[in-house]
DSSP file (Angstrom, degrees, kcal/mol; ACC not computed):
  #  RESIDUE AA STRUCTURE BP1 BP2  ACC     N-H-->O    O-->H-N    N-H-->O    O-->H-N    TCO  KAPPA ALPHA  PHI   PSI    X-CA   Y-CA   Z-CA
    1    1 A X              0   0    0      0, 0.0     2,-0.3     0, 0.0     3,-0.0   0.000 360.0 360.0 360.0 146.4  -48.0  -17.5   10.1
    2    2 A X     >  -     0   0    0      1,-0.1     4,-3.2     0, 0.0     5,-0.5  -0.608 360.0-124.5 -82.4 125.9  -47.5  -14.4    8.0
    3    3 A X  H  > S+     0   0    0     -2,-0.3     4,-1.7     2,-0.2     5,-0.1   0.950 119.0  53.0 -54.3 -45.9  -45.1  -14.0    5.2
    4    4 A X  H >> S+     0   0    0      2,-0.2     4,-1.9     1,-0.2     3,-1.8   0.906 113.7  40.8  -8.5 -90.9  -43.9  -10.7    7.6
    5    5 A X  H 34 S+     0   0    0      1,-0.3     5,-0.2     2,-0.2    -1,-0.2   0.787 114.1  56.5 -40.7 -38.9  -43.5  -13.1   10.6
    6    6 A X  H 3X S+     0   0    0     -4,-3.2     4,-1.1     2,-0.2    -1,-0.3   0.801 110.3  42.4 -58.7 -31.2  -41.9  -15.7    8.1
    7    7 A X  H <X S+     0   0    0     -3,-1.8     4,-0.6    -4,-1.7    -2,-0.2   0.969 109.5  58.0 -89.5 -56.4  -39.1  -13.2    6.8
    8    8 A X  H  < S+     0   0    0     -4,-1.9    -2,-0.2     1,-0.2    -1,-0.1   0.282 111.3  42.5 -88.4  19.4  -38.2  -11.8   10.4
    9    9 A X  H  4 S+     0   0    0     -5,-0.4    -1,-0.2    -3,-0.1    11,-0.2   0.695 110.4  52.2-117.6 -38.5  -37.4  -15.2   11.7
   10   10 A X  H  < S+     0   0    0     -4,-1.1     2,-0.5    -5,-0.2    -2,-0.2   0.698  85.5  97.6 -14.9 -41.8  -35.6  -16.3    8.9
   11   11 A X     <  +     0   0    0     -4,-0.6     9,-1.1     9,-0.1     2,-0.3  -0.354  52.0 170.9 -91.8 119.7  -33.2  -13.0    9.0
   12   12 A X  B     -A   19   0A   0     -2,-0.5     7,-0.3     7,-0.2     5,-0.1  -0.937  42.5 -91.7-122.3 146.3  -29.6  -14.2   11.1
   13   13 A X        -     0   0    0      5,-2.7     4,-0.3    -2,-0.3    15,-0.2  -0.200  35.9-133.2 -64.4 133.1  -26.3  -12.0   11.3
   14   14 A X  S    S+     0   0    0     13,-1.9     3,-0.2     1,-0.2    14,-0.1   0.763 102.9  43.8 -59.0 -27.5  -23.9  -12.8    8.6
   15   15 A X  S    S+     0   0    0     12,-0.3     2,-0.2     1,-0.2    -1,-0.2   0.903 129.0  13.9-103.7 -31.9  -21.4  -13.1   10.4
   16   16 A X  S    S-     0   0    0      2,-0.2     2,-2.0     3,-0.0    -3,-0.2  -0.540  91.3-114.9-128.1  77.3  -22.4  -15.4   14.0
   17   17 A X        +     0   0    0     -4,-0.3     2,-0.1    -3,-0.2    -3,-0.1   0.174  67.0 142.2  16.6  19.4  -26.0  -17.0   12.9
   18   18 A X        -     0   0    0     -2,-2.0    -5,-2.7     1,-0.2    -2,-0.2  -0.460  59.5-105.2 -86.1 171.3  -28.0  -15.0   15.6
   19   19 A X  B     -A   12   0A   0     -7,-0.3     2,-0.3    -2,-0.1    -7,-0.2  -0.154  33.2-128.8 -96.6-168.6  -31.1  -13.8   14.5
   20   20 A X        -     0   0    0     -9,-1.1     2,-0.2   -11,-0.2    -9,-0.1  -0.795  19.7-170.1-132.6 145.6  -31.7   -9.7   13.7
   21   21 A X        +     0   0    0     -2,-0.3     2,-0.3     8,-0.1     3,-0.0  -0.932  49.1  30.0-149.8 149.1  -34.2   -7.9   15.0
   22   22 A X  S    S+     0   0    0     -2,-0.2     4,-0.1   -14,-0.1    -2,-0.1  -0.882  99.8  40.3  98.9-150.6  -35.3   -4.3   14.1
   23   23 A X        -     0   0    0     -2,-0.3     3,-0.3     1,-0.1    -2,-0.0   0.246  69.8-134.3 -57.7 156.1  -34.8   -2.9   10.6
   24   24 A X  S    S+     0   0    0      1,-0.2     2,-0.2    -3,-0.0    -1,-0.1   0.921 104.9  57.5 -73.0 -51.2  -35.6   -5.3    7.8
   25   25 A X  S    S+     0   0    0      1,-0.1     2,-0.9     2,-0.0    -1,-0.2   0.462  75.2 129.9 -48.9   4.8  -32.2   -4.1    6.1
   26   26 A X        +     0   0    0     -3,-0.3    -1,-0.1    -2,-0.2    -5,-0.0  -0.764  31.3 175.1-112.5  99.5  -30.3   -5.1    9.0
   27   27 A X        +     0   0    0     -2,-0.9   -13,-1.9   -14,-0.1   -12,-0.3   0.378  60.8  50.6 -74.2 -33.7  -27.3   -7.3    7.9
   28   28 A X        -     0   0    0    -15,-0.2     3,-0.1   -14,-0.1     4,-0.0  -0.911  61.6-141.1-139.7 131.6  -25.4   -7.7   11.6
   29   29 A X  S    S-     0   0    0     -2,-0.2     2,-0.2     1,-0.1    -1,-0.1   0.959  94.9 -36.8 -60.9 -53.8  -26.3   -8.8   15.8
   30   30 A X  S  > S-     0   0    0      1,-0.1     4,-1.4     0, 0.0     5,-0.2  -0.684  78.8 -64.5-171.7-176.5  -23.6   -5.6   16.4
   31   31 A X  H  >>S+     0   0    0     -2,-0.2     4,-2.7     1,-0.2     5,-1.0   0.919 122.9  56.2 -74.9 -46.7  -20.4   -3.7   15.4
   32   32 A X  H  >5S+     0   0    0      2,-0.2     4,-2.1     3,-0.2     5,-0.3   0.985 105.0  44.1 -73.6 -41.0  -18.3   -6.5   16.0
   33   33 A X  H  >5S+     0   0    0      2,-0.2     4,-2.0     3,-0.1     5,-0.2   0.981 121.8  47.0 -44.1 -55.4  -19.9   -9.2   13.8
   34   34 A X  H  X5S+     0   0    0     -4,-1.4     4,-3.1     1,-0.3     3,-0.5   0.878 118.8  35.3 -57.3 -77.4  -20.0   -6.4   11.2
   35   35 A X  H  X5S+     0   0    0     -4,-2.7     4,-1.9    -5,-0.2    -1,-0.3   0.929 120.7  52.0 -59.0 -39.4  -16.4   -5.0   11.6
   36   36 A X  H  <<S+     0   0    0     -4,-2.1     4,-0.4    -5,-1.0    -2,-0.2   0.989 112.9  44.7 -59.9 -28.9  -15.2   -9.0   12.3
   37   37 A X  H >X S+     0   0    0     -4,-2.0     4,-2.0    -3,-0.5     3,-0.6   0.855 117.9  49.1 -88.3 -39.5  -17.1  -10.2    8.8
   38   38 A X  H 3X S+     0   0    0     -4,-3.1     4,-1.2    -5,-0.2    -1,-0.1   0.971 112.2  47.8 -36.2 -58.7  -15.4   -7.0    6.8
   39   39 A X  H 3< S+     0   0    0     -4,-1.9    -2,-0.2     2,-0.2    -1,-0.2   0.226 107.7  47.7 -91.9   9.8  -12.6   -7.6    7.9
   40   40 A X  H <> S+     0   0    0     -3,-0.6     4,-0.6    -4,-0.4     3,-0.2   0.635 113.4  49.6 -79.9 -58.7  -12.3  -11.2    7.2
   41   41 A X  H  < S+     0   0    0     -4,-2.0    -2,-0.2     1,-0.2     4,-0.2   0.774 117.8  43.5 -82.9  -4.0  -13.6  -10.8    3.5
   42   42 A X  T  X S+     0   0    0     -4,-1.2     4,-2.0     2,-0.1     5,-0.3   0.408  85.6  95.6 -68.8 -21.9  -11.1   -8.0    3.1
   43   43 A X  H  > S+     0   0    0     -3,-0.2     4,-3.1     2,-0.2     3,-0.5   0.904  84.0  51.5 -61.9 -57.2   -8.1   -9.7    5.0
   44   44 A X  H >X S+     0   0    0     -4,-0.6     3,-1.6     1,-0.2     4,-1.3   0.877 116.9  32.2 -59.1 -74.6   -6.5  -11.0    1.7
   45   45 A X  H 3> S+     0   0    0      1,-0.3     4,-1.6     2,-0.3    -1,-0.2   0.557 120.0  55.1 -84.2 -16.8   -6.3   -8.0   -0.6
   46   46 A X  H 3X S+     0   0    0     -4,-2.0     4,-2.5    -3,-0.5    -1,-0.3   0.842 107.8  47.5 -71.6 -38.6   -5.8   -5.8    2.6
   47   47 A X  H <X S+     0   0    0     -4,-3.1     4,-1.1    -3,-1.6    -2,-0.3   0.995 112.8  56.5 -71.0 -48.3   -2.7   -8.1    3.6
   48   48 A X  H >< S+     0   0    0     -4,-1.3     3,-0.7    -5,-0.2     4,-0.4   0.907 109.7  42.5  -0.9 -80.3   -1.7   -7.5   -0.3
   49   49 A X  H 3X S+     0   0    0     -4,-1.6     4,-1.2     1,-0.2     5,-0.3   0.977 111.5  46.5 -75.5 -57.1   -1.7   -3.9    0.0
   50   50 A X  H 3< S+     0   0    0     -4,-2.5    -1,-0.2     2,-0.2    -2,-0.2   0.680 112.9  58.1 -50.6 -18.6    0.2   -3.2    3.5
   51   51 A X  T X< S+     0   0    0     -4,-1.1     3,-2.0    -3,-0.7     4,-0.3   0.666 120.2  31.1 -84.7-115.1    3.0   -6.1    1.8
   52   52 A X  T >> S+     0   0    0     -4,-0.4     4,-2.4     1,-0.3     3,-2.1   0.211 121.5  50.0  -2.7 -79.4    3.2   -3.4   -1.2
   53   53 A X  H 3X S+     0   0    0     -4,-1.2     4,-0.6     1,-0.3    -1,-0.3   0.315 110.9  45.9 -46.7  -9.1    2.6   -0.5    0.8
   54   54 A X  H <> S+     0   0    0     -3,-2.0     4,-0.9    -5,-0.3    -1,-0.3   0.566 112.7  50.2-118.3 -29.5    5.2   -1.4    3.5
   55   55 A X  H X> S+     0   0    0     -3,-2.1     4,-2.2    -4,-0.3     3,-0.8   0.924 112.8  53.6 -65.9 -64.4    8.2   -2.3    0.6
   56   56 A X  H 3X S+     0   0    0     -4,-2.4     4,-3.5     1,-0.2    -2,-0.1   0.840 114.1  36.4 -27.3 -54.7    7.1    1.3   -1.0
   57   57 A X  H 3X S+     0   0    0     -4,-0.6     4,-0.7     2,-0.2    -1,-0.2   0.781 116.7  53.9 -79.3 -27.8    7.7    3.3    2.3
   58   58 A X  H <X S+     0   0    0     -4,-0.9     4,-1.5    -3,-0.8     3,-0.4   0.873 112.5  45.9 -59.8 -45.8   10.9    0.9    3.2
   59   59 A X  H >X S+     0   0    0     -4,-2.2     4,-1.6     1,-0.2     3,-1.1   0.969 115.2  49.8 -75.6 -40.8   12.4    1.9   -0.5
   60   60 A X  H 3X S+     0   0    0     -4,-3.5     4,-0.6     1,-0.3    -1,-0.2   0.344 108.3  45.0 -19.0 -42.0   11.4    5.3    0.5
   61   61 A X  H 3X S+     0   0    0     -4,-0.7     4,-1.2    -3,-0.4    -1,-0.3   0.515 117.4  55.3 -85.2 -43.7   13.2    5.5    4.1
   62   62 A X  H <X S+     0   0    0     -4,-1.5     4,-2.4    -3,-1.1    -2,-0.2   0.928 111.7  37.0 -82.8 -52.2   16.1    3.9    2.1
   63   63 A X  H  X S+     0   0    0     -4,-1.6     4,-1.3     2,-0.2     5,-0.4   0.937 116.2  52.9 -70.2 -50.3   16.3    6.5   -0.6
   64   64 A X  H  X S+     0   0    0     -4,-0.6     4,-1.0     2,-0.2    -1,-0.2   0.744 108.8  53.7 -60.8 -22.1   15.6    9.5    1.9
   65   65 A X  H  X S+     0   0    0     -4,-1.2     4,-2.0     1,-0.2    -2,-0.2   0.966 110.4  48.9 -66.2 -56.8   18.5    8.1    4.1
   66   66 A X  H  < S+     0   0    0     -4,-2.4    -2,-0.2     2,-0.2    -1,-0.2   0.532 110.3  40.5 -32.4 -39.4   20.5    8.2    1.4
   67   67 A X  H ><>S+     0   0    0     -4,-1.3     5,-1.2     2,-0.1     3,-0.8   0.614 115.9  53.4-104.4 -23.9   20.2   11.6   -0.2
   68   68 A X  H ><5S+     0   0    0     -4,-1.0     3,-2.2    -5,-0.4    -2,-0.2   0.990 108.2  51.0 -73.8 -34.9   20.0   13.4    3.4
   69   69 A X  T 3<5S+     0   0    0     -4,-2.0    -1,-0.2     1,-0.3    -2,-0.1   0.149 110.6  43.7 -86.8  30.1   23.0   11.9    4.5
   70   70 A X  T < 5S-     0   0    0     -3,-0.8    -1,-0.3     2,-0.2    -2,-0.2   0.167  97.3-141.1-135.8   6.8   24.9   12.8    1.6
   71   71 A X  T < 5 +     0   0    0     -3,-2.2     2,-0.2    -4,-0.4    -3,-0.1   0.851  67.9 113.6  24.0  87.2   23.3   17.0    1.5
   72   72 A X  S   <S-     0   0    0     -5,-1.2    -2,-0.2     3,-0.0    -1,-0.1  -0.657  77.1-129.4-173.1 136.3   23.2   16.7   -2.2
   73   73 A X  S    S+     0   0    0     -2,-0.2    51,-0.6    -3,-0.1     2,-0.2   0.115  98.3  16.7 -99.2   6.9   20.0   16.7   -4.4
   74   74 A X  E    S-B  123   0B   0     49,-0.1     2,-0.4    -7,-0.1    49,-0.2  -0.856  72.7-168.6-174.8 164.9   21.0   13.5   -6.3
   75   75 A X  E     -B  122   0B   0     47,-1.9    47,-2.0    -2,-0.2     2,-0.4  -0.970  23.3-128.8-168.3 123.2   24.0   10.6   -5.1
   76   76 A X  E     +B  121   0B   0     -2,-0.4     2,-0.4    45,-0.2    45,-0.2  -0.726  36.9 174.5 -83.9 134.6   25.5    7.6   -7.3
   77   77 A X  E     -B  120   0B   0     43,-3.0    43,-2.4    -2,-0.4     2,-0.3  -0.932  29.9-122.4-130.0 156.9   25.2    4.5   -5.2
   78   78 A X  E >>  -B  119   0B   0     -2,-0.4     3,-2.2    41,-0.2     4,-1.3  -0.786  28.9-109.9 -92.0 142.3   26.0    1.0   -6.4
   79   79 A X  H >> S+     0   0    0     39,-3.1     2,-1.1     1,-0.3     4,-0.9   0.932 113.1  57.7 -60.8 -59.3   23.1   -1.8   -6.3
   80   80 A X  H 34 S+     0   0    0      1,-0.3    -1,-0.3     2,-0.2     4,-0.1   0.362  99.1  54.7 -83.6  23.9   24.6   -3.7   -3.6
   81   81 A X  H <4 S+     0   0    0     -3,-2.2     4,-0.3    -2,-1.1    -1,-0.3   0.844 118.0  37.3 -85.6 -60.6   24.7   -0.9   -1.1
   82   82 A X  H XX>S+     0   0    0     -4,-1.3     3,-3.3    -3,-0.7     5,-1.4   0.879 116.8  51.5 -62.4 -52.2   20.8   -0.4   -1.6
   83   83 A X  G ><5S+     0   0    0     -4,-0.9     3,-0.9     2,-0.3    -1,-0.3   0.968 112.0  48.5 -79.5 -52.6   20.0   -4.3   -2.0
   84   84 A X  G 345S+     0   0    0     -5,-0.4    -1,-0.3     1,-0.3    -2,-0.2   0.761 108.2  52.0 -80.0  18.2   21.9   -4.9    1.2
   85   85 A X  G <45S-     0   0    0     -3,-3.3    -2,-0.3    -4,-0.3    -1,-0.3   0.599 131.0 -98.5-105.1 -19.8   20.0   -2.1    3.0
   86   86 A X  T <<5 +     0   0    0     -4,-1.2    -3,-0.2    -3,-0.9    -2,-0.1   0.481  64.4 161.9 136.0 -15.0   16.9   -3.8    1.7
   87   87 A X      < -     0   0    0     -5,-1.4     2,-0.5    -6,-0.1    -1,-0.1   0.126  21.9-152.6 -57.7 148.2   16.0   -2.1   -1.1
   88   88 A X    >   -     0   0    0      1,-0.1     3,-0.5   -33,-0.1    -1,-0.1  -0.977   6.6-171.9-122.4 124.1   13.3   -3.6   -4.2
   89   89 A X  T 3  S+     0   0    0     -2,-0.5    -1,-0.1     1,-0.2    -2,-0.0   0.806  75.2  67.7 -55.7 -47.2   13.2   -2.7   -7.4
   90   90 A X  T 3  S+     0   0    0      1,-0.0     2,-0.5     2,-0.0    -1,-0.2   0.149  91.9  73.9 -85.8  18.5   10.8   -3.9   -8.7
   91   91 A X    <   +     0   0    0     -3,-0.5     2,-0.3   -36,-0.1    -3,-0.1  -0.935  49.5 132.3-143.5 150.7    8.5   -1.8   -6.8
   92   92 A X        -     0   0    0     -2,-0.5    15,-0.3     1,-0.2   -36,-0.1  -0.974  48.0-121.3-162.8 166.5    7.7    2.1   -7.2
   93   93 A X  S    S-     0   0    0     13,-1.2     2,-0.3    -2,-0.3    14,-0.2   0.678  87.5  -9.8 -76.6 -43.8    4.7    4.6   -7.4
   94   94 A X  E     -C  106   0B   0     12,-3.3    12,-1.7    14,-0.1     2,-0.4  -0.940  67.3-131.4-152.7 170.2    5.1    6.4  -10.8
   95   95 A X  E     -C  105   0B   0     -2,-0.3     2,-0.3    10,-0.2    10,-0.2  -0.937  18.8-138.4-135.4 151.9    8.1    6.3  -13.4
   96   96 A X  E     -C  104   0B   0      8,-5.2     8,-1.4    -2,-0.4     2,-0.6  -0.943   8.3-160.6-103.9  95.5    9.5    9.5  -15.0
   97   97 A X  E     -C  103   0B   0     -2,-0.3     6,-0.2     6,-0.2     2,-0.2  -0.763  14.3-156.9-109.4 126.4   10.5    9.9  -18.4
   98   98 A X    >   -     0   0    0      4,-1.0     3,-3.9    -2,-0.6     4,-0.1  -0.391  37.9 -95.1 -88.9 167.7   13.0   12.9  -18.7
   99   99 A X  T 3  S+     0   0    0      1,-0.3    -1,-0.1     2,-0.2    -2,-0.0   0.861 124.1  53.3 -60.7 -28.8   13.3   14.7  -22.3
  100  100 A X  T 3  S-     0   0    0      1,-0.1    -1,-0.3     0, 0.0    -2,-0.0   0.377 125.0-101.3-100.7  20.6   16.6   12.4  -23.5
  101  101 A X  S <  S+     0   0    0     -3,-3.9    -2,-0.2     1,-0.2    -1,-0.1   0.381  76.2 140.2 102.2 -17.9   14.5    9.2  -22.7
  102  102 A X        -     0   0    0     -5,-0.1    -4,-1.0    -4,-0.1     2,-0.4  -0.098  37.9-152.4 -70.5 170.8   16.1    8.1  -19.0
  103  103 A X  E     -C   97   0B   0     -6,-0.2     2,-0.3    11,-0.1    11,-0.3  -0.966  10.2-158.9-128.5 147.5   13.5    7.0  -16.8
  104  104 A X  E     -C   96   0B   0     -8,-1.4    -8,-5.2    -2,-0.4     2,-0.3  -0.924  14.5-140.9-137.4 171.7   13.5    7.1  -12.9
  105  105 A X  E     -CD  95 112B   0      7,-1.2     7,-1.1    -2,-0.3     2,-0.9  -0.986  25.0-155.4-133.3  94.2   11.4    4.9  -11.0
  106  106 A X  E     -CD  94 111B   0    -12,-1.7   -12,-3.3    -2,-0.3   -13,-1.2  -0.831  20.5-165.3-118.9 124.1    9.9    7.0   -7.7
  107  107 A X  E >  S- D   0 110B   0      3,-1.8     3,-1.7    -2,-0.9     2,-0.4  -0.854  78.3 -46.0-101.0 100.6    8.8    5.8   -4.7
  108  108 A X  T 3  S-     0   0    0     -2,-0.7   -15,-0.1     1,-0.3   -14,-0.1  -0.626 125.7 -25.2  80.8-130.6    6.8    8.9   -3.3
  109  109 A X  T 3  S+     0   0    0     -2,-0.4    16,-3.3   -49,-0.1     2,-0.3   0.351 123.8  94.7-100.1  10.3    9.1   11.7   -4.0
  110  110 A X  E <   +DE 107 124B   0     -3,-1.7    -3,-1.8    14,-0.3    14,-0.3  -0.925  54.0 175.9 -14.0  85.0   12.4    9.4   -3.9
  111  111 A X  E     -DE 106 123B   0     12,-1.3    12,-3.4    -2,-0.3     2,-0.3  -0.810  16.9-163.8-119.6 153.5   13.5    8.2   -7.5
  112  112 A X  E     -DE 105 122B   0     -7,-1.1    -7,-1.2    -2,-0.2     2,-0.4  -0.994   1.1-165.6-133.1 144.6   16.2    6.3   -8.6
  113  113 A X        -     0   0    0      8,-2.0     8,-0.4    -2,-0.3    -9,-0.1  -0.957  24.6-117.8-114.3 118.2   17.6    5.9  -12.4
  114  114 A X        +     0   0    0     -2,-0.4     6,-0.2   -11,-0.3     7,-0.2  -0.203  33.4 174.0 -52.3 163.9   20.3    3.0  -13.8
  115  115 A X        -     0   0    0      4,-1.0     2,-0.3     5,-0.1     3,-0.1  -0.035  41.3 -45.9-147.8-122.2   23.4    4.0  -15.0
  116  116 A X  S >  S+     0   0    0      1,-0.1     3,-0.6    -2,-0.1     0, 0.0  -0.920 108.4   8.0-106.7 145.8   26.1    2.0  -16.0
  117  117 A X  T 3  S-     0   0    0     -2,-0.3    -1,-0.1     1,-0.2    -3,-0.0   0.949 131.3 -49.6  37.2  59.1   28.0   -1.2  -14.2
  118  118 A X  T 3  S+     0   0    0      1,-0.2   -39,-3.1    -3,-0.1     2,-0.3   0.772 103.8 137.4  71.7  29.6   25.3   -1.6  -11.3
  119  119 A X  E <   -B   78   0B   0     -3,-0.6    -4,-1.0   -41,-0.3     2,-0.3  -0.901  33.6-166.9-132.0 136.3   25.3    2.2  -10.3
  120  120 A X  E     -B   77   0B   0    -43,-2.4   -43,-3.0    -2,-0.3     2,-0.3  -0.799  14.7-145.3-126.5 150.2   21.9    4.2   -9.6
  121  121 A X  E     -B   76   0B   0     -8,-0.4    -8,-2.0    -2,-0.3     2,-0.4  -0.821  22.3-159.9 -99.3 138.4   21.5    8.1   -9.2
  122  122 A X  E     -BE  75 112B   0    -47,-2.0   -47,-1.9    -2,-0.3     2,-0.2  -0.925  11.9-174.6-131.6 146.5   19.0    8.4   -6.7
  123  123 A X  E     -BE  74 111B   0    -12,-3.4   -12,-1.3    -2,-0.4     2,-0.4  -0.862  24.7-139.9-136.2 170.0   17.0   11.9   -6.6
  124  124 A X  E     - E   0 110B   0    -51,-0.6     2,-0.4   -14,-0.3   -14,-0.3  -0.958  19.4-142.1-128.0 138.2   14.3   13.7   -4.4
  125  125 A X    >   -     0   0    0    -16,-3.3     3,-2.5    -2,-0.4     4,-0.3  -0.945  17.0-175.7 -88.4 100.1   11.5   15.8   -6.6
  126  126 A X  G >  S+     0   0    0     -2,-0.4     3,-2.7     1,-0.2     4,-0.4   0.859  75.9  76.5 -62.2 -16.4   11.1   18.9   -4.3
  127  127 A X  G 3  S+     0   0    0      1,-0.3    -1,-0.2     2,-0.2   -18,-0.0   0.572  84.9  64.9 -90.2   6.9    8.2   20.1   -6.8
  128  128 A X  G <  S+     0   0    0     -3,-2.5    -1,-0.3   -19,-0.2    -2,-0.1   0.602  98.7  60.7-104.2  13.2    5.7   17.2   -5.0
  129  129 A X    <         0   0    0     -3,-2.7    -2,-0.2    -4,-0.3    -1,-0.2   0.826 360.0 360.0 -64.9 -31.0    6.0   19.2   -2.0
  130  130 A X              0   0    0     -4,-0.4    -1,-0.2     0, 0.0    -2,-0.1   0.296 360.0 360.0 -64.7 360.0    4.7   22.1   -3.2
């Protein structure tokens, strides 16, 4: 037997242990081992990001509810209206720091800032439309 013949019986799909045939480089029996073994080693840090990514777009929907139904380009709300609509804190895209030090906390183009005795100004930035 031939080192050749020796390598191309050795070579089995990562993902269901059938053997490969055709290109040496050729990792996968088909698209489905391929995509099922991706998407397997991926599954934790994918489920990670859609958990994030699905609080972000929720605080978002929360904040956008908020400022349309109120026609006004910024609204004091009190935490427990937002925390009993669902709202996190602790999660955001980018932070703002405006010239006298405040910070807001924006999820997309949604931000919200503290204030005093549990009360948030929530804003929309039209200029990440642009």
């Amino acid at each position: 037997m031939t080192q050749t013949q020796n390598i191309m019986e050795e070579r089995k799909c990562l993902e269901c242990g059938e053997p490969l045939y055709g290109r040496v480089d050729k990792k996968f029996c088909s698209d489905q081992c391929r995509n099922t073994y991706n998407n397997r080693l991926n599954g934790v840090v994918n489920k990670y990001i859609r958990k994030v990514n699905y609080i972000l777009r929720k605080n978002r929907r929360i904040m956008e509810e908020l400022i349309n139904n109120s026609e006004k380009d910024a609204i004091k709300i009190h935490r427990n209206r937002l925390t009993d609509k669902g709202f996190s804190f602790d999660y955001y895209t980018n932070i703002y720091k405006t010239k006298s030090g405040k910070y807001y906390y924006f999820s997309y183009e949604y931000g919200f800032t503290k204030l005093n005795d549990d009360y948030f100004t929530i804003v929309k930035r039209e200029e990440y439309l642009k």
